[in-house]
C-alpha positions, 0 to 999 in steps of 0.5 A: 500500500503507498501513501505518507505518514506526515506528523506535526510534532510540536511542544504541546500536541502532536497531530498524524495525517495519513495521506493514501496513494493518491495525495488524498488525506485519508485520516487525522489523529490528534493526541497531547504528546507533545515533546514536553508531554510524551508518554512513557516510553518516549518518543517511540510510544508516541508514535506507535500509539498515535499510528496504531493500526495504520500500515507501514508507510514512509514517514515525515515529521515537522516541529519541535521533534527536530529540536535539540529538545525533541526526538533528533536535533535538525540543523536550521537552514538560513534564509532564502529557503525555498521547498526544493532546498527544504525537502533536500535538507531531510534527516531522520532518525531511527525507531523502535519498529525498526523503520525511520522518521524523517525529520523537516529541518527549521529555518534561521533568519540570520539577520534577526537572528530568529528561527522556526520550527513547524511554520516552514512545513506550514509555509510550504503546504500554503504556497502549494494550496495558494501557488498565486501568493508565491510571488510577493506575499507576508503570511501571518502565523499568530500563536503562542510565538506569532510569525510574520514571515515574508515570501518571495519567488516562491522563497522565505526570504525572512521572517519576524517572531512575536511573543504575543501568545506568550505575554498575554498569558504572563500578563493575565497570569503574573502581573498586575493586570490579571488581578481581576482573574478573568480570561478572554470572552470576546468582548468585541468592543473592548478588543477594538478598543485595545486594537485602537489604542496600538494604532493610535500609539505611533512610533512609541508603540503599545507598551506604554499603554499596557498599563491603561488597561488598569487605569481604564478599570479603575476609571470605570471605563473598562469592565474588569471582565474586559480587561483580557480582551483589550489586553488582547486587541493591544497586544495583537494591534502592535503586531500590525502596527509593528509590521506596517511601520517596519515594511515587514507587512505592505499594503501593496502585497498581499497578506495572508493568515495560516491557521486556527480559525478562532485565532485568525479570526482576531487577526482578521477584525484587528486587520479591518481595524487598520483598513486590510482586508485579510481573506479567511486563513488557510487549514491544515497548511502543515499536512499539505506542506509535509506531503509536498516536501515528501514528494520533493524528497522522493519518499512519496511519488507525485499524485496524478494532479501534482504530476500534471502540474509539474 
């Protein structure tokens, strides 16, 4: 039987796409083994839980598995970086079951410096499902760590990482400003209202205004319940004001979002807010991207339309 194992390996979760001989993605699993929360048994555990019953099929793995913390450590590779110079720079490890896990390498932009792992596999399945936006475009990959990386003639060319995700929740959870104890409830008035308030906030930028998210409060102008989702449209407003004011997002080029539709939802009305209309995001990006790059490695054959296109 022919087809692809593709695994998205990150810190957190860990998600397996079994595609069959045509290219078609036949099943998804999800299941919280990421490398900080693997199973006893490790990495092999891991793996053979997630792929139990599946048959034996070449596999490919993109994330924090190839981490100097995860499974087997992948060198980066430096920007420009194209999905030709992606899926010839594989490695891989090997299993308990005897058979190897081939591992995506991480990209490096050395003019940061800043690095990723995952969001190139991402990259690379966008640009397979929008060939259009491989000319000029910035895709925008919000999360935990956001990333805003550039793309041109079908390279990444180079790439920003925000830490909003993160300090969102150190603020709410260790600061001052979490001391009502409450979580984000899409209050849309009150997330405008911070998206507002970054773009109003010029060349300073939003972190001189982080503390008026307790003055608010205080002053009766913010509900506390509130307080989370100003917090939330600040902080994702200076993404955009950041980007624009650094040319690292143009309004001449297109922007595109990748991944989880509640999320990129946020980014979508925050975009409106500074007069961009940004089309829905784009899904499983990391399934298609990790069977491209199996098919430019040549642990896959091209499917019936990927030969075509070629």
């Amino acid at each position: 039987m022919s087809g692809l194992i593709a695994l998205d390996w990150g810190t957190s979760s860990l998600r397996a796409f079994r595609f069959d001989g045509a290219g078609r993605l036949a099943e998804t699993r999800t299941r919280p083994w990421g490398i900080r929360h693997l199973p006893e048994g490790g990495c092999d555990a891991a793996l053979a839980g997630i792929t139990a019953g599946w048959p034996a099929l070449p596999r490919l793995a993109c994330g924090m598995v190839g981490s100097r913390n995860g499974w087997h450590e992948m060198p980066y590779l430096d920007t420009p970086a194209n999905a030709m110079q992606l899926g010839g720079a594989l490695g891989s490890v090997r299993a308990a079951d005897g058979m190897d896990v081939h591992l995506v390498p991480g990209l490096r932009d050395p003019l940061g410096p800043d690095v990723m792992r995952g969001e190139e596999t991402q990259l690379v399945g966008a640009l397979a499902l929008r060939p259009a936006l491989a000319g000029a475009a910035t895709f925008i990959l919000p999360g935990t760590h956001s990333k805003w990386a550039v793309v041109r003639d079908g390279a990444v060319t180079g790439f920003r990482t925000v830490m909003t995700g993160e300090l969102f929740a150190v603020l709410l959870r260790h600061s001052i400003l979490g001391a009502t104890g409450a979580e984000a409830a899409d209050d849309a008035e009150a997330f405008a209202r911070g998206v507002a308030d970054a773009r109003g906030s010029g060349a300073a930028g939003a972190l001189g205004r982080l503390f008026s998210a307790r003055a608010l409060m205080l002053d009766g102008a913010l509900a506390p319940a509130s307080v989370p989702d100003y917090l939330s449209g600040l902080l994702i407003g200076e993404e955009f004001r950041a980007a624009l004011a650094s040319g690292l997002a143009r309004r001449d080029t297109p922007l595109q979002l990748i991944g989880e539709a509640a999320l990129c939802g946020r980014y979508r009305r925050a975009a409106a807010l500074f007069d961009i209309d940004l089309p829905p995001p784009i899904a499983d990006a990391a399934a298609h991207g990790l069977r491209q790059l199996a098919t430019l490695a040549g642990l896959v054959h091209p499917a019936p339309e990927e030969s075509r296109a070629c």
